[in-house]
C-alpha positions as CSV (number, residue, x, y, z in Angstrom):
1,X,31.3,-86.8,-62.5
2,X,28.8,-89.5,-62.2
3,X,30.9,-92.3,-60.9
4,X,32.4,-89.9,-57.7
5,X,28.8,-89.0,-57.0
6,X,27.7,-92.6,-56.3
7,X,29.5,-92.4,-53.5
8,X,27.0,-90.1,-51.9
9,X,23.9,-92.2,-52.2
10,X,26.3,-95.3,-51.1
11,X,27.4,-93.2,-47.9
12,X,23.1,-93.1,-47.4
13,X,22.4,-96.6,-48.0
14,X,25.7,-97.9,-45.7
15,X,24.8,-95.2,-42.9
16,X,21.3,-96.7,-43.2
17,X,22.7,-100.5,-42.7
18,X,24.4,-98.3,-39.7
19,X,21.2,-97.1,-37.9
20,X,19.7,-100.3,-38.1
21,X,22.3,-101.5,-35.6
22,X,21.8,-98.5,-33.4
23,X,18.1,-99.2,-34.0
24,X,18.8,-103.0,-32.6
25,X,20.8,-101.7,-29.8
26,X,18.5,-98.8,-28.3
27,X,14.8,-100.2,-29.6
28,X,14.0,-96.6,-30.5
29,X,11.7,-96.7,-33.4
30,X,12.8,-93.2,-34.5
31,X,16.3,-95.3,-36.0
32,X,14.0,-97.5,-37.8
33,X,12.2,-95.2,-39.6
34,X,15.3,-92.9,-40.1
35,X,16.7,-96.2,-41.6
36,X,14.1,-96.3,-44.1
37,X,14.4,-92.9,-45.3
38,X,18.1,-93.3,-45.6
39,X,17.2,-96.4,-47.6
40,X,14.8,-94.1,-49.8
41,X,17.0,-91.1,-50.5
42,X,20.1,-93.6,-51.6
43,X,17.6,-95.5,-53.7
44,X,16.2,-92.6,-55.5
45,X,19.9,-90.8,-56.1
46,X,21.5,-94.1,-56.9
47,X,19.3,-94.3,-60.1
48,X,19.9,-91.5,-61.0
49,X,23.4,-91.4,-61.0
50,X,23.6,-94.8,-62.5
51,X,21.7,-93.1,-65.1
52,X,24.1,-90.1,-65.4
53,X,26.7,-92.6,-65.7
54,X,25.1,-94.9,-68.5
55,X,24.4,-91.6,-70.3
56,X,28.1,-90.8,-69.9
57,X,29.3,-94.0,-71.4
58,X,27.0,-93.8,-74.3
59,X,27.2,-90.8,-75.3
60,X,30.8,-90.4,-74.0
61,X,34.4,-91.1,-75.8
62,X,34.6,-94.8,-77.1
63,X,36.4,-97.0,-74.6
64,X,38.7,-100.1,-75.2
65,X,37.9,-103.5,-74.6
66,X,39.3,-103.1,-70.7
67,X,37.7,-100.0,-69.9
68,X,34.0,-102.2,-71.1
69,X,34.7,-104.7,-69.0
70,X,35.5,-102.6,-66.2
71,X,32.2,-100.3,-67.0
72,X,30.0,-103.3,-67.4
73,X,31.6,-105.3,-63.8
74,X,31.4,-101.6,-61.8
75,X,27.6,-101.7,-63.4
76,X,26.5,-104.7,-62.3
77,X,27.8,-104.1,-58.8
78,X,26.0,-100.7,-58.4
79,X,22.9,-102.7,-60.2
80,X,23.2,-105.4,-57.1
81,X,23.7,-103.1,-54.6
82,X,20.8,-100.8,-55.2
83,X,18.5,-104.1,-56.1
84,X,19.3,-105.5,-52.7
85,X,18.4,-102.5,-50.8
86,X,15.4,-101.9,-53.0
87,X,14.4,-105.2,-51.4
88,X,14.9,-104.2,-48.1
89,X,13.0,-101.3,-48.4
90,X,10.4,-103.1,-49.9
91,X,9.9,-105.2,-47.1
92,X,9.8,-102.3,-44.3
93,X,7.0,-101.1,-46.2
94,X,3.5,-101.0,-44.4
95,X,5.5,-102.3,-41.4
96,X,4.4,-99.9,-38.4
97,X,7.2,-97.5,-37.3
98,X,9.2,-99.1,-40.4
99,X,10.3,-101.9,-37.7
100,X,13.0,-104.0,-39.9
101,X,12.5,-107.7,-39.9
102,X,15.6,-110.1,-40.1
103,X,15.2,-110.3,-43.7
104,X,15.2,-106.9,-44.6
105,X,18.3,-106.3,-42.6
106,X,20.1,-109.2,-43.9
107,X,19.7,-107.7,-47.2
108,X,20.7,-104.3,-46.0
109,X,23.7,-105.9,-45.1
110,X,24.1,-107.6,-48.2
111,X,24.1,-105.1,-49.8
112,X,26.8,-103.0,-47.8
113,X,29.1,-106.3,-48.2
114,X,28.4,-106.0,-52.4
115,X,28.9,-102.3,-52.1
116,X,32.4,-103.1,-49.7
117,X,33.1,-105.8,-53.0
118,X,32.9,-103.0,-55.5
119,X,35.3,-100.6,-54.1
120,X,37.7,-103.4,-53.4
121,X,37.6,-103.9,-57.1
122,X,38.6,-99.9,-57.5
123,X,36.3,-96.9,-56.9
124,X,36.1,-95.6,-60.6
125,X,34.9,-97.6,-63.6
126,X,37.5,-96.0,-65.9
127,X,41.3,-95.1,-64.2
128,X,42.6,-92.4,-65.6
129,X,45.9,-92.7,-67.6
130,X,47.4,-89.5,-66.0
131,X,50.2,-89.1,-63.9
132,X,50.6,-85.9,-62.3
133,X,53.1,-83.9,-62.4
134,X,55.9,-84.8,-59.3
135,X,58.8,-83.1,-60.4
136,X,57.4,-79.4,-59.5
137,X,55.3,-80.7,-56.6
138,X,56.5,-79.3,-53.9
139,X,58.2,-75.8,-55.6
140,X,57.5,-72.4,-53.5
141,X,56.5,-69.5,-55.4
């Protein structure tokens, strides 16, 4: 399912915003430039599960007017979050050693604070209207 596998390129771009601070703490450019990878890899899956999940909702079963709004707020907050990363990565590029400048972590940051936003707003576009099944929950065979 699209919207559980965002977490994975989130978990890249948040470890990345991570490393950076290990990066400003030890001065080891090897951080730096595993920082921009990070950034890279969460970019480049973070399309394409956005993608997936667009797909999904197009092609998918029709949804009410909440389930929209919820689709459309989750998708603007993934939008944000992989724009404001993008822009950090944009400005490590060329940048010997991939050596971060305040900008381009302030953004990283950003973004981690957007991504922090969306989850408080609830991790899945769509909740589910199932309740499982309590009653036999803890039977023995």
């Amino acid at each position: 399912m699209p919207s559980r596998a965002l977490v994975i390129p989130f978990g890249l771009l948040v470890t990345s915003a991570v490393v950076d601070v290990v990066h400003l703490l030890t001065g080891q450019e090897r951080f730096s430039s595993a920082a921009g990878h990070l950034i890279a890899a969460g970019l480049l899956l973070g399309v394409v599960t956005a993608a997936i999940g667009w797909l999904e909702r197009i092609f998918g079963a029709p949804l009410d007017a909440r389930e929209r709004r919820a689709f459309l707020r989750h998708g603007l907050v993934t939008a944000g979050v992989l724009v404001l990363f993008a822009a950090s990565w944009s400005l490590r590029l060329g940048v010997e050693g991939w050596q971060p400048a305040w900008p381009a972590l302030a953004l990283s940051w950003a973004g981690v604070f957007v991504a922090a936003f969306g989850g408080a707003l609830g991790g899945r576009p769509v909740e589910e209207d199932v309740q499982p099944d309590t009653a036999g929950a803890l039977r023995t065979a």
